[in-house]
N, C-alpha and C positions, 0 to 999 in steps of 0.2 A: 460374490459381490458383498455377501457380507449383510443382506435383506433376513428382518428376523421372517418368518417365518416362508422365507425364499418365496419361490415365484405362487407356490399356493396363496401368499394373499396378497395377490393382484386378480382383477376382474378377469373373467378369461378371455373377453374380446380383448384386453390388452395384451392376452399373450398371446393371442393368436391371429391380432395384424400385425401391418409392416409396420408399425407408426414407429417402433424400435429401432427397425432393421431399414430404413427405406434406403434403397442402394445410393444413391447421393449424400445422404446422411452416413450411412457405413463409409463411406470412400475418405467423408472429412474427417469422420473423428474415432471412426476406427468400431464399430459395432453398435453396443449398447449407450443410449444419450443418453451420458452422464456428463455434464459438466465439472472438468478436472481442477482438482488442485496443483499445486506446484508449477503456473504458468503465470504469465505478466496480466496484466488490466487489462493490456492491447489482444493478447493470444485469445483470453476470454472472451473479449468482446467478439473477435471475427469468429469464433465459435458458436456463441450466442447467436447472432446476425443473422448468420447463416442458415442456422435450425429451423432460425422462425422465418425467414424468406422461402427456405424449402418448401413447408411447412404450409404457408400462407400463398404458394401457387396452387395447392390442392382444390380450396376452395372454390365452390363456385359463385359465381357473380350475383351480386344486388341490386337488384332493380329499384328502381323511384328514390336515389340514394345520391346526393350530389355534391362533390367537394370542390375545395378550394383552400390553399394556404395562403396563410400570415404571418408577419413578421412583428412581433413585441419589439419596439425600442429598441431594434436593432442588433439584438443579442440569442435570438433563439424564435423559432417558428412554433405553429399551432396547425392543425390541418381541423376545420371543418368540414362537420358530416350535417347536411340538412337532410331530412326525408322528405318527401310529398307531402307528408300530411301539413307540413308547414305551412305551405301555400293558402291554407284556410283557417287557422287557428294560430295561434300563439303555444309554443311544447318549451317543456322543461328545458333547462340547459344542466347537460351534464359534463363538467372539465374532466378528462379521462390523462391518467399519469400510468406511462409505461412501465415494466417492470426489466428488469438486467441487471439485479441488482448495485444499480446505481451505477455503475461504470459501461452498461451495454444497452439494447434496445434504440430504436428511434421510432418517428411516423411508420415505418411497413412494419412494423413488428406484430401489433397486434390492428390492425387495419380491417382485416376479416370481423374480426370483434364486434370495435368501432361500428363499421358497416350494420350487421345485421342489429345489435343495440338499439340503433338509431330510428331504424326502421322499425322495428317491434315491439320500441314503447310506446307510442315514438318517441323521441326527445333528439335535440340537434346536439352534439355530439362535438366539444370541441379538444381535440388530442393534443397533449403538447411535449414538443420534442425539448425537453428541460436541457440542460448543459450538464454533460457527465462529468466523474470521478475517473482518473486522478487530475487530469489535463484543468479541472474546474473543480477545485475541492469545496466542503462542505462550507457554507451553508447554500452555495451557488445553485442545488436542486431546488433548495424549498424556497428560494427567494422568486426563482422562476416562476415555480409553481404557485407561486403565494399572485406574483407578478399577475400570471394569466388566469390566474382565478376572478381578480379585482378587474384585467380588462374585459372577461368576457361577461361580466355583473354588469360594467358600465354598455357594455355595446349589445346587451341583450336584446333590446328593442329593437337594433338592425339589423340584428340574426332571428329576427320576427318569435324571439324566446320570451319566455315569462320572466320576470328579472327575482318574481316572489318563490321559484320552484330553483333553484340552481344549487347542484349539488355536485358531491366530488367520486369519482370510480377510480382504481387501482388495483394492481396485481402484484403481488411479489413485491419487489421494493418501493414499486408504484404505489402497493398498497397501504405502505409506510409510507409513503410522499403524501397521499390523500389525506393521512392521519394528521401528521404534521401542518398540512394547510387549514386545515381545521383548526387543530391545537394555534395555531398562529395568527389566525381569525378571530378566536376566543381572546387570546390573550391581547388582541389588539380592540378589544371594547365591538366586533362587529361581528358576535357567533349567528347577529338574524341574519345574515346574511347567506348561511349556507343554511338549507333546510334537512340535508341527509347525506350519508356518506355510505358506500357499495365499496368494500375490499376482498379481495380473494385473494386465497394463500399469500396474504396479505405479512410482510417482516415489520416485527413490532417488538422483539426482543430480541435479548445477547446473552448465552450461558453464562456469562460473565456478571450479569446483571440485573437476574432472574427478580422478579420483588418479592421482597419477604410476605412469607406467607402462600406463597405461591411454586415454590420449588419442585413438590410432588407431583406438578402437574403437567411440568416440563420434562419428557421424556424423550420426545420426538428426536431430537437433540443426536444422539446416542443409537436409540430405535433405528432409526429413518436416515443415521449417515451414510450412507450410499445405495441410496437410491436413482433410480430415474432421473434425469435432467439437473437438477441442483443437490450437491451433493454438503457434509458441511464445512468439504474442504474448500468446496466453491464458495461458499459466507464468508467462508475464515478468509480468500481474497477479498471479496468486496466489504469488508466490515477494515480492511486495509492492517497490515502489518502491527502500526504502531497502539491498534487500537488494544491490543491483548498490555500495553503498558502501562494503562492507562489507571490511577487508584481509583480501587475499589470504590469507596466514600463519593468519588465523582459521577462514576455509575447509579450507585443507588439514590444519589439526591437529583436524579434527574438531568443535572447539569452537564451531558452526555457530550463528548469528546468523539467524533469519528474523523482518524486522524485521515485515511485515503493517502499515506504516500504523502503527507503536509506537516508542518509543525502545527500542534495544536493549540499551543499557545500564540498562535499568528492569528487564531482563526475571530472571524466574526460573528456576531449575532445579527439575521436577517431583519435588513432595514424592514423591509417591508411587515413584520411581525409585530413592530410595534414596541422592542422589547428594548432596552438601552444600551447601546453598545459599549458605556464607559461600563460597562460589567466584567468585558472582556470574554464571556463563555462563551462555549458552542450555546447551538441553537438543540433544542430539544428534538430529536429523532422520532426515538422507537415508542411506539404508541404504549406502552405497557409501564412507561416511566412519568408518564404527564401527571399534571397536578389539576387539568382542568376535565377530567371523564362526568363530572357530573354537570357539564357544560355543553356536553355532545350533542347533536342529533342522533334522530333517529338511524339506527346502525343497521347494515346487509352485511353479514359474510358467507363467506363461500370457504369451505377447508377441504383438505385432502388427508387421506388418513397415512397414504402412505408417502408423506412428505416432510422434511425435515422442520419446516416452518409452520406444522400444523398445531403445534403449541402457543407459537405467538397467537394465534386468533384465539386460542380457546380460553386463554388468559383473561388476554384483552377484554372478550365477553362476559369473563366473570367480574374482571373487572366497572365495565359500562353497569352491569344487571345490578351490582352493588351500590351505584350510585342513582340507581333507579331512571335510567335510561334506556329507550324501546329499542331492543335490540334483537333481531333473527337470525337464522343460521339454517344454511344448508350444509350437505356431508357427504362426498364422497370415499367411503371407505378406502374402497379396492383400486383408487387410482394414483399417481404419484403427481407431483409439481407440475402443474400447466399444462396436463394430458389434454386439456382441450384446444391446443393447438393443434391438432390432427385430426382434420373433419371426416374419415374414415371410422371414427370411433363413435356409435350409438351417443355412450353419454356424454360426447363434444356437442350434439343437440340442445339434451337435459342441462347440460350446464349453462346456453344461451339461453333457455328458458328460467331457469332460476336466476339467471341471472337480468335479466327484462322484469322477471318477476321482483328482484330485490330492489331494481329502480322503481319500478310502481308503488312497490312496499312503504320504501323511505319518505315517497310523495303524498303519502295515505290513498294511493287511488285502489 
């Protein structure tokens, strides 16, 4: 596979469950879950889908834990998770952004998540199923996501939420969607409005577009190309075709182009950002390019050592810590890309705790 120091540096519980091998998984895609290069948006996607359906039967059920979806403006749904503890108090709200790199994932993907989160902050938990790439090209994620950040700010008091605690969670490319709502928060004059931000294995950069000064630190890149579940030939699809054409110069001034299968010169900046559309640009992406980090909240990540996108965060962070922004970080060495979708795995636990603990963190509780 091409792993540097092959399967010695993975945890040994990972090589010695099925979380690999699980026969349903082996049948679909053939052994080891590596999500492949040289397939369509659509191939990926029923790849993806599926892992984390498989994946997300394992689990077992949540108690005192109650949903119900919503439909935004008629364009995209949202599933609330309230806990019990609701019922007596007022709990943070947390908008939670899937990860598929932007072209896959919906509500069941990470729903187990969602679920125990919810319950274990507690905080009511609202998931939103954004409109993917390429069917919905860019900025159609982050406008969603900007969208249902702002409705569930306004409806927090009927989701019995604190409206002064709401903040943003993301995974993988989710965790670049959380970045972005942020960043598009900020730059729309209303950063009090989010108080903290929770990303894991969180995409916030492009080899293509590393920031100066930071090159040495991006190795993952290379390291970690075929690994476990996202590989970086599976990026180089969702980061889409045209985007490798893109000048350099547009990359580094931030004014970021992710083309998805679209002309990028068609593309808009999200109304909802606040930002002017007679500009003509894309809308700011990968969190490692913004011009507002020293406008952040208080920041949670979660990295993987053995994951191709384990450099975006660690950037990122040096980036936030430079602009003097409260920022923490948990690490799983020996595990690869979103190992904690397989609740058979010990540190599938430790990571819902650090990660209950990163919402609490960002809330000062």
């Amino acid at each position: 596979m091409g792993d540097i120091g092959g399967d010695a540096a993975y945890a040994t519980e990972w090589l010695e469950t099925d979380a690999r091998r699980v026969p349903q998984l082996e049948k679909h895609s053939g052994g080891r879950q590596t999500m492949k290069g040289g397939i369509s948006a659509q191939e990926a996607r029923g790849q993806y889908n599926f892992l984390l359906a498989t994946a997300a039967q394992r689990w077992p059920p949540v108690e005192g834990v109650e949903t119900r979806d919503e439909t935004i403006d008629g364009k995209f749904s949202v599933r609330i998770y309230t806990p019990a503890a609701a019922s007596s108090q007022k709990l943070p709200v947390a908008l939670w952004y899937h990860g598929g790199g932007w072209i896959s994932g919906d509500l069941a993907s990470e729903d187990p998540l969602c679920r125990r989160v919810a319950a274990s902050a507690p905080c009511i938990v609202v998931s939103v199923d954004y409109r993917l790439c390429p069917e919905h090209p860019m900025p159609t994620p982050i406008d969603d996501a900007v969208t249902a950040f702002n409705w569930a700010y306004g409806q927090a008091e009927k989701l019995n939420g604190d409206q002064s605690k709401v903040i943003c969670i993301g995974g993988s490319a989710g965790g670049g969607i959380a970045f972005a709502t942020v960043n598009a928060l900020i730059k729309a004059g209303q950063k009090d409005k989010v108080q903290g931000v929770v990303a894991f294995n969180p995409i916030a950069a492009h080899p293509q577009g590393v920031p100066a000064g930071f090159e040495s630190m991006y190795t993952a890149w290379e390291e970690n190309a075929e690994v476990p579940f996202i590989t970086k030939y599976s990026l180089e699809l969702a980061f889409g075709k045209q985007f490798l054409h893109l000048l350099l110069n547009d990359i580094l001034s931030g004014r970021l182009c992710i083309a998805f299968h679209a002309n990028p010169l068609t593309m808009k900046p999200p109304e909802s950002a606040g930002i002017s559309a007679s500009t003509g640009a894309a809308p700011d992406l990968l969190g490692t390019q913004f011009s507002t980090h020293a406008s952040f909240p208080p920041t949670h990540l979660i990295t993987c050592g053995r994951d191709v996108t384990r450099d975006d965060a660690l950037i990122f962070e040096a980036q936030l810590q430079k602009a003097g922004v409260r920022v923490t970080r948990d690490h799983f060495e020996e595990y690869p890309h979103y190992f904690f979708v397989f609740p058979m795995l010990k540190a599938a636990s430790e990571f819902i705790g650090k990660l209950t603990g990163g919402v609490n963190g960002v809330l000062g509780a």
